[in-house]
C-alpha angles and dihedrals in degrees: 000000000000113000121202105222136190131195130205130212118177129180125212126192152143120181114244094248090053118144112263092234094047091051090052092036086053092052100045088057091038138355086059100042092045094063095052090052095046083053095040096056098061098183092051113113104196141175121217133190111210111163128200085265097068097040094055094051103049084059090047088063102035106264100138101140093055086059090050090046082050093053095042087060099049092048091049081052084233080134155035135224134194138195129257143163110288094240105018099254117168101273087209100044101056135067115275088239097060089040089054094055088042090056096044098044091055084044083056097038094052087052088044096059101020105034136047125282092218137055129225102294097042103266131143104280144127114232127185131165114256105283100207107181129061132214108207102208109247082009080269097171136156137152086277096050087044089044090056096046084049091053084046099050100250110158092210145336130217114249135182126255087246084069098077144008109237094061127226133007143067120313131199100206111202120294093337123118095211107090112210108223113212109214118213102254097191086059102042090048088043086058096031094056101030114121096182137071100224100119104175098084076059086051089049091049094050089045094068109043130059097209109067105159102151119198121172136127119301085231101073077080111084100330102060094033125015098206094052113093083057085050086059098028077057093042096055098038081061098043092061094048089062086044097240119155132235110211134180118247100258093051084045073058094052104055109042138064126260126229127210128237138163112227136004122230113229110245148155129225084233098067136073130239091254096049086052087053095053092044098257098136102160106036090166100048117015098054111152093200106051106082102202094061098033085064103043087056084054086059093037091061085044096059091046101056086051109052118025083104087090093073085060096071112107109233087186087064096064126087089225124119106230097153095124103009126145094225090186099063114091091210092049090056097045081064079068119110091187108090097181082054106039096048082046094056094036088057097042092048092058085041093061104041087047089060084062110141084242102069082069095029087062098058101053112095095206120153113240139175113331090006101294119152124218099232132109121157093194096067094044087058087051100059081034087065092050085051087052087057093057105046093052084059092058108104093207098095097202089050097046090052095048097052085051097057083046087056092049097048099050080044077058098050098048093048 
C-alpha cells in the first residue's frame, strides 16, 4: 500500500540583538502557539530547527517552560531537531574555522537546554540524543560546507532546489556520508507566502507530486502571517483526513530512495534559479552596488583577520571546569577565575553573534512579501556596536583605530 507522506522543517530563529518587545511579541503569535499546536495534534511528526540564538533568548525573557516543553518533545520523540550554526552566520562565507565553533557551540547549546548536565553515573556531562540532520542558516550551502558536516557525523543537511539540477529529492554526493535533501521549494513557498486560509489548492499540490518535503521559517506561522498557525492546525487536520502521514526529516530519509550526483552548486534559499545562474548567490547579502553592504562586508573582513585568533585558545589547558558552562552567559563567565579564559570566551562569544547573516540581510533594501523592505538601521547599529566590542580588544593599536573609524562612519551613513 502506497502512503502519501509529508515531511515538515521549521525554522525557528531571532537574532541576538533582537528588541526585547518584538521578541515577546514574536513569541505570544507564534513560538507559543506553535507548541500547543504541535501537542495538540498527536499524530503530527515534525523537525524543528532551534539554534543556540533562540534558546538563549527564551531563557533571557523568562520562557522557560517553552524550553522544557521543547525537551519533553524531543525526548517523546513527537519531534525532530536539527543542528544548526549557534547565531545564523553564512556557513560559506566565513572561515572553516569559525563555521566549525559555530556548529559545535549550538551542538552544546542544544545539550545544555534540552539534555541532561550529567552522564550515567552522575557525573558532570552533557548528554544529548544523536541529532542526524543540519539546518545551514539562509540554506547557504556549498562542497566545503558538505565536506565539514561529513567530518562532524551529520546524516544529511536541507538544501535548496538551486543547489542542484535535477530538483528535489535525496542525493548521495560522491564518496560523502552526509546525504543533501532537496526541499521542494514550490511547496514550501506555496505555504510560506499563502494569506488565506483556503488549503485545498496545498492539498492539490500534494496530491500530484510524490516528494513533499516542505522547509520554510517557523515564523510564517503567526508572525508573518496571523492567520497562519490556523492555516497548519487546518493542514494537518486534513492531512490526516486523507491519511496521509507527517513525518520528520530523517524517517522522509528513510522511505524513500537516494539519487547520485557529482558536485553541489552553492546556493541560498534566497536566490532564483536565474540569479544562481548568473552568479548572484546571496541576493540579500553580497550586493556590489549597494554601498552600504558592500562596506560592512569590508568591516566585516576586517574584524575577522583580526581576531580569529580567539578560536585558538585551548580550553583543555585551563583548570577550569567547563564541562557543562554556559560559555554564552555573561554571568556564567564572571564565576571564572581564570581571567585569560574567561576575556577569550567573552570575546569569542560577541564575535560570533556579530558574524550573524543579519547584519547583511538589513541592509538590503530588498522588497519582500506586501511590500515590506528588508532594511532596519537599528539592527545593523546594534551588531555595529558588537563589532565595536571587538575592535577595542585588538592590541594593534593602528588597526584597532582604523576599524573604529570604519565603525563610525557606517554608524554616519545609517543615520
Amino acid at each position: 500500500m502506497n502512503v502519501t507522506r509529508v515531511a515538515f522543517l521549521l525554522h525557528l530563529y531571532q537574532p541576538s540583538v533582537q528588541d526585547p518587545a518584538v521578541f515577546r511579541e514574536i513569541f505570544e503569535t507564534c513560538y507559543s502557539p506553535l507548541l500547543k499546536l504541535i501537542k495538540q495534534k498527536r499524530n503530527l511528526k515534525i523537525t524543528l530547527n532551534v539554534p543556540l540564538s533562540l534558546l538563549e533568548q527564551m531563557e533571557q525573557y523568562g520562557y522557560l517552560s517553552w524550553i522544557e516543553n521543547l525537551k519533553e518533545f524531543y525526548n517523546t520523540e513527537r519531534i525532530e531537531l536539527t543542528g544548526c550554526a549557534a547565531y545564523h552566520p553564512l556557513l560559506t562565507k566565513i572561515p572553516e574555522k569559525l563555521a566549525e565553533q559555530q556548529i559545535v557551540l549550538n551542538e552544546y547549546g542544544l545539550g545544555y537546554y534540552l539534555g541532561r548536565k550529567t552522564g550515567f553515573e552522575g557525573e558532570p556531562s552533557i548528554m544529548l540524543k544523536d541529532i542526524r540532520g543540519f539546518f545551514p542558516p539562509e540554506m547557504a550551502v556549498n562542497d566545503n560546507l558538505l565536506n565539514l558536516l561529513n567530518t562532524l557525523g551529520y546524516s544529511w543537511m536541507i538544501a535548496d532546489e538551486t543547489s542542484v539540477d535535477q530538483g528535489p529529492g535525496i542525493y548521495n554526493v560522491r564518496d560523502f556520508d552526509t546525504k543533501v535533501v532537496v526541499r521542494n521549494r514550490a511547496l514550501s513557498n506555496a505555504i510560506s507566502f499563502k494569506r488565506d486560509s483556503n488549503i485545498e489548492d496545498i492539498i492539490k499540490y500534494i496530491n500530484d507530486r510524490n516528494f513533499n518535503l516542505i522547509a520554510l521559517d517557523g515564523e510564517v506561522f503567526g508572525h508573518h502571517s496571523k492567520e497562519g498557525l490556523l492555516f497548519l492546525g487546518t493542514l494537518i487536520d486534513r492531512l490526516e483526513a486523507l491519511n496521509y502521514q507527517t513525518t520528520t526529516i530523517s524517517e522522509f530519509i528513510d522511505y524513500n530512495e537516494s539519487k547520485n550526483f557529482s558536485s553541489l552548486k552553492e546556493s541560498t534559499w534566497g536566490a532564483s534559479d536565474e540569479e544562481i545562474t548568473s552568479g548572484d548567490i546571496y541576493p540579500y547579502w553580497v550586493n556590489q552596488s549597494n554601498d552600504l553592504q558592500k562596506f560592512q562586508w569590508e568591516l566585516f573582513d576586517d574584524i575577522l583577520s583580526n581576531t580569529l585568533y580567539l578560536y585558538d585558545f585551548d580550553l583543555k589547558a585551563t583548570s577550569e571546569d567547563m564541562t557543562t558552562f554556559p560559555i554564552w552567559k555573561n554571568d556564567s563567565l564572571e564565576t571564572l577565575a581564570d581571567d585569560a579564559l574567561k576575556e577569550c570566551l567573552r570575546n569569542r562569544i560577541v564575535l560570533s553573534k556579530a558574524v550573524s547573516s543579519d547584519c547583511f540581510w538589513w541592509l538590503s533594501n530588498k522588497t519582500g512579501y506586501m511590500g515590506a523592505k528588508f532594511f532596519s538601521s537599528d539592527i545593523v547599529k546594534k551588531y555595529l556596536n558588537l563589532y565595536e566590542t571587538i575592535a577595542e580588544g585588538i592590541e594593534d593599536a593602528k588597526k584597532r583605530d582604523d576599524i573604529i573609524k570604519k565603525i563610525e562612519k557606517q554608524k554616519a551613513a545609517l543615520s
